[in-house]
Every structure is written in C-alpha cells, then in structure tokens.
N, C-alpha and C positions, 0 to 999 in steps of 0.2 A: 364789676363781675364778682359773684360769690363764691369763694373756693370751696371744694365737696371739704366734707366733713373730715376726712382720713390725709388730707392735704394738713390742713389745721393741724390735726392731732401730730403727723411730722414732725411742723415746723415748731408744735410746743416740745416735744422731744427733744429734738436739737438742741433750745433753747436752753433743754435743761440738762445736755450734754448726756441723756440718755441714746442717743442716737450714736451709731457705728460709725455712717458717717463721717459725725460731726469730732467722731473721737480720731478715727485715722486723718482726717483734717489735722486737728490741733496736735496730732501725736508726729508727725511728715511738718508739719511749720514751727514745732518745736524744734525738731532735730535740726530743719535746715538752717534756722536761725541762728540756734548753739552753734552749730557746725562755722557758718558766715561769722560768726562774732570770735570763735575761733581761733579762726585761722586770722583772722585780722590783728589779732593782738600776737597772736606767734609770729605775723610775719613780723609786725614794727619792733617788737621785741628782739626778735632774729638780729634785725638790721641794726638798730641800735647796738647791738653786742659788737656784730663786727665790723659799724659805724667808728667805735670806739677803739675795737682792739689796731685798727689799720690807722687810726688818728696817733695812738698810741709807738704802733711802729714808725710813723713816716716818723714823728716827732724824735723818735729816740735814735732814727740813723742819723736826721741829720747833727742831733746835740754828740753823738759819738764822733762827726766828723769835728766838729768844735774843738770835744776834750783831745783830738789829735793835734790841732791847731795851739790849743794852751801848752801839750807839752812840749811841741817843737820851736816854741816862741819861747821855752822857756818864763811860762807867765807869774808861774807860786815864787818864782825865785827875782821877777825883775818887777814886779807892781810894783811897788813903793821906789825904784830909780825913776829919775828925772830928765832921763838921757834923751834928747830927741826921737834915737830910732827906736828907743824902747816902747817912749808915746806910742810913737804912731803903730807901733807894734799892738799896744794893750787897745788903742781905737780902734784900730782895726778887729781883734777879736771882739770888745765889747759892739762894736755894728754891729758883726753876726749873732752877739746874744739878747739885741734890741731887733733883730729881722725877725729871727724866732717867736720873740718874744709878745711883738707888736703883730704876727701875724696868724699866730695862733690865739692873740688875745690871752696871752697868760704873764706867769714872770718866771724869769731863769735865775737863780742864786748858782755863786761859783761858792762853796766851801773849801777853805784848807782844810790838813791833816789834823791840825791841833780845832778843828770844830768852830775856825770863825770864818765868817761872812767875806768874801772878800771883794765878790761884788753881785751884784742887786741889781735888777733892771729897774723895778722901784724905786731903788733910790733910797731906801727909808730902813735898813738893815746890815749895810755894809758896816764890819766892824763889831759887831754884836755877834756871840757864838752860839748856834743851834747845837741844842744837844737833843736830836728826836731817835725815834728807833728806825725807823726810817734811815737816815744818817749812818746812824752805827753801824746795820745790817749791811748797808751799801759798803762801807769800810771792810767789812770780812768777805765783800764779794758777792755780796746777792742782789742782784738788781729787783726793784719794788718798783710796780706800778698798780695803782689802784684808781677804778672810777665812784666821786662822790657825787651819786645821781639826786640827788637831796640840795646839794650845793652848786651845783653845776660847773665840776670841774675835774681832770684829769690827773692824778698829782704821779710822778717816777722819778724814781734818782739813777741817775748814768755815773757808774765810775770814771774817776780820771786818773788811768794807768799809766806807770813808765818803767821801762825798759833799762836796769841798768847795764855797766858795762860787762859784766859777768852774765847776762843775758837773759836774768832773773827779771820778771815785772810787779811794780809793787805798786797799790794805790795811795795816790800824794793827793788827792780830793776826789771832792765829789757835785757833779752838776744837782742841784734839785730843782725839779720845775715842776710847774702845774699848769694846765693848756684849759682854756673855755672849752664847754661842748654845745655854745651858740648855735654855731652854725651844723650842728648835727639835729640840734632838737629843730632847726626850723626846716629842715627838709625831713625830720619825721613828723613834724606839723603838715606839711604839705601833702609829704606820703599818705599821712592818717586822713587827712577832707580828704583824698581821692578815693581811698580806701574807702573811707564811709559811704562817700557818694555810690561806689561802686558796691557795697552794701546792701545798700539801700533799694538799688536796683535787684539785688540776689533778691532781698527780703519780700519785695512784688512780683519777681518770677516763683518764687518760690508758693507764695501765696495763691497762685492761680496753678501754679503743679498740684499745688495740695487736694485744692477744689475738683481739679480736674481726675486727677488721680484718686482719690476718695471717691470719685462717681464713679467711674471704670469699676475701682474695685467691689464696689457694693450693688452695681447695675445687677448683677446676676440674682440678689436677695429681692431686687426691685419685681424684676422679672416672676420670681416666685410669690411676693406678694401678691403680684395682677393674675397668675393663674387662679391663685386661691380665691382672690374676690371673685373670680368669675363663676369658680366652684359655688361658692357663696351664694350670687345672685341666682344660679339657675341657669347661667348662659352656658356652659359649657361641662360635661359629665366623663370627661377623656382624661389619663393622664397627663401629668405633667413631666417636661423635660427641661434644665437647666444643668448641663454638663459642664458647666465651665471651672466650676472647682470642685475639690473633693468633697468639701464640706456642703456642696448646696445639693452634691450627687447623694449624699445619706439624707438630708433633709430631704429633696424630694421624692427618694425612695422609702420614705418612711410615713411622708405621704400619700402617695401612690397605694401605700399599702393599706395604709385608712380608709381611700377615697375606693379602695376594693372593697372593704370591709362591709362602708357604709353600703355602697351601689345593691351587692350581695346582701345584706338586712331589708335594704328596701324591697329588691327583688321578693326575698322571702316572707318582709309584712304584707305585699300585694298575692303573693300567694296563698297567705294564709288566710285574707280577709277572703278571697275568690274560693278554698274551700270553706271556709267556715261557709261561706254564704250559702256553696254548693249543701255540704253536708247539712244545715239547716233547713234547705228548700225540699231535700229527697224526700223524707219522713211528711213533712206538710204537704208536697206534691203527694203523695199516697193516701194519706189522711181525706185528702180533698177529692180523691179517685173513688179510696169507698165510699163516701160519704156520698158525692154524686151518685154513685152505682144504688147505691140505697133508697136514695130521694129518686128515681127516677122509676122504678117498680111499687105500685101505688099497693101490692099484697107481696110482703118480703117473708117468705118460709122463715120458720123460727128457727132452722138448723142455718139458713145461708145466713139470718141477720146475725146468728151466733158467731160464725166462722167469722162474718165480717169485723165485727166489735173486735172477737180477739184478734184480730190481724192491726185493728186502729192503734189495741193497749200496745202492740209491742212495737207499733211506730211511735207510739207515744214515748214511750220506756224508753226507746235510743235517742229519741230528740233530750231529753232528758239526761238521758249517760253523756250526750253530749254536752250539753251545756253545764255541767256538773263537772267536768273535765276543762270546760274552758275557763270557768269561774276558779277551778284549782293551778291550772297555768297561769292565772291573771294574777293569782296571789303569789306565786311562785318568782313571778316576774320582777314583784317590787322588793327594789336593794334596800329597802328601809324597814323591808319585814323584823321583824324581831323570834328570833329561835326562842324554845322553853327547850332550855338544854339545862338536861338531868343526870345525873351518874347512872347510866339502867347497865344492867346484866343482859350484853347482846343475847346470847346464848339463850335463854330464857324468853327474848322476844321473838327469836328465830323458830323454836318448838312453838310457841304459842300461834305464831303466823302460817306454820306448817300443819299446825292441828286443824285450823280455817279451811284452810284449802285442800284437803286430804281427800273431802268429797266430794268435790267435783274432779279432782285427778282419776277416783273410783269411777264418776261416769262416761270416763275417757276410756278407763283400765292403764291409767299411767301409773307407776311407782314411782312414790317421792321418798328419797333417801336423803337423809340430814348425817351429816359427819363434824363434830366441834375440835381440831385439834389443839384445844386448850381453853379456858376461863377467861372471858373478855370482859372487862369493864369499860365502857367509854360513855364520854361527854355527850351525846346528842340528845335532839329531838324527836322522843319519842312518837309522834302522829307520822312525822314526816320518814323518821327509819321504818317506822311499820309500812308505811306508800312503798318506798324502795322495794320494799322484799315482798311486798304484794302483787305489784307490777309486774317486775320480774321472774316471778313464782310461778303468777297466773300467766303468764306470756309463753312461760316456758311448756304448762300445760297445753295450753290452747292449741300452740301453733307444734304441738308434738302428731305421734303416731300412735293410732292402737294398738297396744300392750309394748307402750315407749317408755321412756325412766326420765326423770328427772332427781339429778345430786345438788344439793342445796352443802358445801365446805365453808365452814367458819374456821380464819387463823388470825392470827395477830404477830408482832414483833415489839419492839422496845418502844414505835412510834404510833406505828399506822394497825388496824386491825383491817382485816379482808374478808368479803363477802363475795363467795363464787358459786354462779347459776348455768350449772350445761344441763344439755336437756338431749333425746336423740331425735329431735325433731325435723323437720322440713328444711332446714337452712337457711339461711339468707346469702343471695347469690355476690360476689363480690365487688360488682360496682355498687351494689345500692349501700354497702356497710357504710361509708361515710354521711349515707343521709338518713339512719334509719332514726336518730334524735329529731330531725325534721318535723314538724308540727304538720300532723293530719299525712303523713307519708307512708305507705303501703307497699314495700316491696312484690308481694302478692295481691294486690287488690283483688282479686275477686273471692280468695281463702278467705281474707280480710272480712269483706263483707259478709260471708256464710258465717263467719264466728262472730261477727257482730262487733266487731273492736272499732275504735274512735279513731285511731290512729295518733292518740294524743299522748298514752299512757307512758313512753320514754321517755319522749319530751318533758314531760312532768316530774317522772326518776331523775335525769339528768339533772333539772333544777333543782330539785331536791336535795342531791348530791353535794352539788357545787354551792348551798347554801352552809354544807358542814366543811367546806373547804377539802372538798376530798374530789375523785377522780373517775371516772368510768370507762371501760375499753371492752369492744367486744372482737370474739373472733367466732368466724364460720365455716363451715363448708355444704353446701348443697347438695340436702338429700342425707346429710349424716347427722346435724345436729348445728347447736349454740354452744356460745362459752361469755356470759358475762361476768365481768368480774369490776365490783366495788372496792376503792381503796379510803378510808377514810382515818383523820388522824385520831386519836385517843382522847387527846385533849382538846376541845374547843379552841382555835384560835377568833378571836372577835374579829370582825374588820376594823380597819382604822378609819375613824369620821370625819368625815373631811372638811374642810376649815369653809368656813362661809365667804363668800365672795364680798370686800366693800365693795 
C-alpha cells in the first residue's frame, strides 16, 4: 500500500526530531526514565545507609554488653592468672568475642589502657600495641564508627568503662572491631535485580504513556492539519474549530480570519470580473444598437447619421476610460512595481494639479480653494501623487452641487505630510463608506453613470496610496458633502524583499 505524500513527509520529520510529537515523546521518556533510574539508586542508597547504621548499632549494643562482662570478670587485671576460674572466666568472655566475631564475619581486638592488644579473635595481634586515632579518641571518650565501602567493612571502637569506688567512671580499654558488610550488599544485590527488573517494566510503561500521551496531546494540531487540507483541496469553505487548547484556539482564529479574508477576495475577484465583463458589454451593446439602427435604413439623413456616430465616439471614449483605468489598477496591483521616488515640493504639485482642473470646476460653477499650512517636501512618486490628487479633485468636482466649493488643505508634521479633499457635494450614504475603495462600486449608480465615471478611480487612489506606504480615510454625510483625507510619510520607506524560497 503506498502512503500519501504528507504521511512520508511526517514520518521524515519525526525522523529528524523536527516533529512535536516526536519531541514531547522523548521529552515524557526522558523524564520518566531519569525519574525511574532515580529513585532507584535513592532507594538502594537509602537502605544501604541505614542497612549499615542499624548493622552498626545491633553490633555495638551487643560489644557494650561484653565490655560490661570484662569489667565485672575483672578481665585487664586477671588475663595473664592461671587460676582455673579465671580460665574459664576469660573463655567464657573470649566465646562471646568469637560469636561476634564469627557472626558478623569481622574481628574484635580487646585493647588495654597502655595501647596493647590483649586479645585478637585473629589471633595474630595479641600483645602488639595499636597506636591509631581511632584508639586515642575512644580513650578521651568518643566513640568512632566508620563505614569503608571500598573495602567492605564496618570499623567502631566501644569504650570499656569502670566505675570506681568513689563512683567516678574511668576508661581502662577499648573494644575495636570491624564487622563485613557481606551480607548487606548481597540483599542490596537482590534489592537492586528486582529493582531493575521492576524498572525496567516502568521504562515499557513509560514508553507507551509517552506515545500515547504525545498523540492526545498533539491530536488537536492533527485535527487542524486536516481542516486545512481540506481547505486546500477544495472540499470544504467553512470555518474551522479546534477548541481544545488555547493555543490551537489563536491558531485557528487566525486562521479563520485568513480563510475570511481569502473567501471575501474571491468573492470580490468574481465580482469584479462580472462587472468588468458587465461594464465592457454596455458601451459594445450600444455600439452594436447604433450600428444596427444604421445598417437597417438603406437612406440614413445626414443629421440622424451625425447624432448617431457622436453617440458611438462617446461609447467609444468610456469603453476606453475604462480600459485605461483597468490597465492603471493592473499596474497598481503588482507588489513588484517599482516607485520613481523623487524629492518634489508637494505644494507646487498641489497648485499645478489645481490649475488642471480649475476648468472644469467653472463648468460646474464649483469653487476650488487650495490652503498650504506650511512647505512640504517629501519622498514620492511623482505620476502616482499627481493620480491621488487628480482623482480626488475631480471626484470632489463631479459628484458636487451647482455653485458647490471644494477645499483642497495641505499640512505636514515631523513624519507624515497630509492631504485633505472636502467638497459640499452629494454625500455618500453611510453603509456604502466601507465599500466605496471597491473596484467598479457606485454608491449612486445612476449619478454615476450620468457623470460617466468608471467606478475605478479610488480604487486606483487607494493603491496608489498604499504603494507610498501611507493611508486613506474618508468621512461623509448625505446631502452635505465629503472629507477625504491622505496620510503619507515624508520619507520613503522601501519595502522589505523577501528571501526566495529553496
């Protein structure tokens, strides 16, 4: 069976631990591992400590009952007598320091006062004097025990105190032993295989929590994936919802807001192809009306053919202003354009674009008033700032009142310079303000067509605009007038080119 394409491309991801996935996987069986391996050595470590410390106490109550046994046997002062009961007296002590001895797997030495050996369960020391600090310490009263885990053994010294008759206790030796810790490490051997085993079992539970848990948690991105393919192929043109976390709720509302955006453009390029197509066929539909009307009176008066031709030129003429407008939006359109941005003197372009249009405002009897409140220099494109203030000039004309006014305000600030166009003209009513940038859109269509406009020329401002990285905002009221007003910065900012895809 062949896996789709976007399956592959996954499992190479994973592969290369570019996957989320595959990272809260090993990020969850990292931890539980550390965690299992852990706690396993704290435990055997735990127990060993106080494996040892409790080896260490049983050992040293019972050698304290001992050194109670050598001072009441009188033992530092009768070892070297020969006496029968003495014997059997020191046998008897020395048993209990070979039970010990032999049971803990270590050796007991009894020390005198003056530091010699007096008896060895070895056997191999009696008589020989330890001088250790061990020893000593134990003589001024400090009992020492230490484990040598290196060597495997337990070493403590036990004082052996006595009580004299003034009721005073003094140390007259000292027991030193050292006990195996055999039989501790081989039941931390045992502890440890089980442990491990039991490990080992964490590490395979663990292992399948990881996988399973990593799917849970990324199901919901999974989910978003498959909407958007669906987007993708065409199957489906609806929002998406994946509410399960907070993060996949901004992803798909950021989405959502795209998949609006998109729907809305498309919307608007089917509308635009449906008027262009419209606004194209009218003038041809007419064109082909006189033309018939013509061709079908075989003796056409020279006054009607007259009327008729001028009626074709100025079908002609708007098929023409139309296409002449779409050819300027198509140029408008592409983000690859490149501006001729110049240093010009606004103000200077403003009167020269206002001296243009002066005459046809007189055939309205509109008054165009120009106010500069200060010297502007800025960065643009000359062809395209002239369009701006063309558009909006003549806009303000056209769709004004007999003996109307239009005010053309040029200002500036430290950034931006501004360019403001009210007029007292007809208005534009307040649902259509959001569409009036709209390509081929006519809040008045019927004015519209009596003034002969395209419906393109904002459209065009607007792109024009936003190619000097500047801004546009209009306000209205019906039946009092316009107020557009141009923000744009001083300085050119370029755009930033964007890096080529490998």
């Amino acid at each position: 069976m062949k896996l789709p394409d976007y399956v592959k491309e996954n499992f190479k991801q994973i592969l290369l631990l570019r996957s989320f996935r595959a990272r809260i996987c090993l990020l969850v069986l990292a931890v539980g591992i550390l965690t299992s391996v852990m706690m396993r050595h704290a435990i055997m470590s735990t127990y060993q400590r106080r494996a040892v410390q409790q080896r260490t106490e049983t050992v040293q109550n019972q050698l304290l009952i001992v050194a109670k046994h050598l001072i009441s046997n009188n033992y530092f002062a009768t070892y070297r007598m020969q006496e029968p009961s003495m014997v059997a007296s020191r046998q008897g002590i020395n048993a209990e320091l070979e039970t010990i001895s032999n049971l803990y797997g270590g050796r007991v030495m009894v020390i005198g006062k003056n530091c010699k050996v007096i008896r060895d369960t070895y056997g191999i020391s009696e008589g020989k004097t330890i001088i250790s600090e061990e020893v000593i310490q134990c003589f001024q009263g400090q009992n020492i025990s230490h484990y040598d885990e290196e060597h495997g053994y337990i070493e403590m010294t036990i004082p052996i105190a006595s009580t004299g008759t003034d009721g005073k206790s003094s140390i007259v030796g000292v027991m030193l032993t050292s006990v195996s810790d055999e039989t501790i490490i081989e039941m931390i051997d045992r502890m440890n295989r089980a442990a491990i085993t039991l490990e080992f079992l964490m590490i395979m539970g663990i292992v399948v929590a990881s996988v399973l848990l990593s799917g849970v948690l990324t199901r919901p991105f999974g989910k978003i994936s498959t909407e958007i393919r669906k987007v993708k192929e065409g199957t489906s043109e609806r929002a998406i919802s994946v509410p399960d976390y907070i993060e996949t709720e901004h992803i798909v509302d950021a989405f959502n807001d795209l998949l609006g955006r998109m729907n809305a453009l498309n919307d608007s390029r089917q509308e635009f192809v449906a008027n262009v197509s419209h606004e194209l066929r009218t003038p041809m539909a007419s064109l082909k009306v006189l033309a018939d009307s013509l061709l079908a009176q075989p003796d056409v008066p020279a006054e009607l053919y007259r009327e008729f031709m001028t009626d074709m030129a100025s079908e002609i003429d708007r098929e023409n202003r139309i296409i002449t407008d779409l050819l300027a939006l198509v140029k408008m359109d592409k983000t690859s354009q490149d501006l001729n941005i110049v240093a010009l003197n606004v103000n200077d372009l403003a009167e020269l674009t206002l001296k243009r249009l002066r005459p046809i405002a007189r055939k309205k009897d509109v008054e165009v008033t120009y106010e500069s409140m200060r010297p502007v220099i800025a960065e643009v494109d000359e062809v395209k700032m002239t369009l701006i203030m063309t558009n909006l000039v003549e806009n303000a004309i056209k769709y004004n009142r007999e003996h109307g006014w239009v005010k053309v305000v040029l200002d500036a600030d430290h950034q931006y310079f501004t360019l403001q166009v009210s007029d007292s003209g007809i208005g534009i009513p307040e649902e259509d303000l959001p569409h009036v940038y709209e390509r081929f859109y006519r809040a008045d269509k019927s004015h519209s067509r009596e003034i002969g406009g395209t419906g393109l020329g904002l459209a065009i401002t607007k792109s024009a605009v936003l190619l000097h990285r500047g801004s546009i905002s209009v306000t209205s009221k019906l039946g009092e007038g316009s107020t557009f007003t141009v923000k744009i910065p001083l300085n050119y900012i370029a755009p930033a080119k964007t890096a080529e895809r490998r």
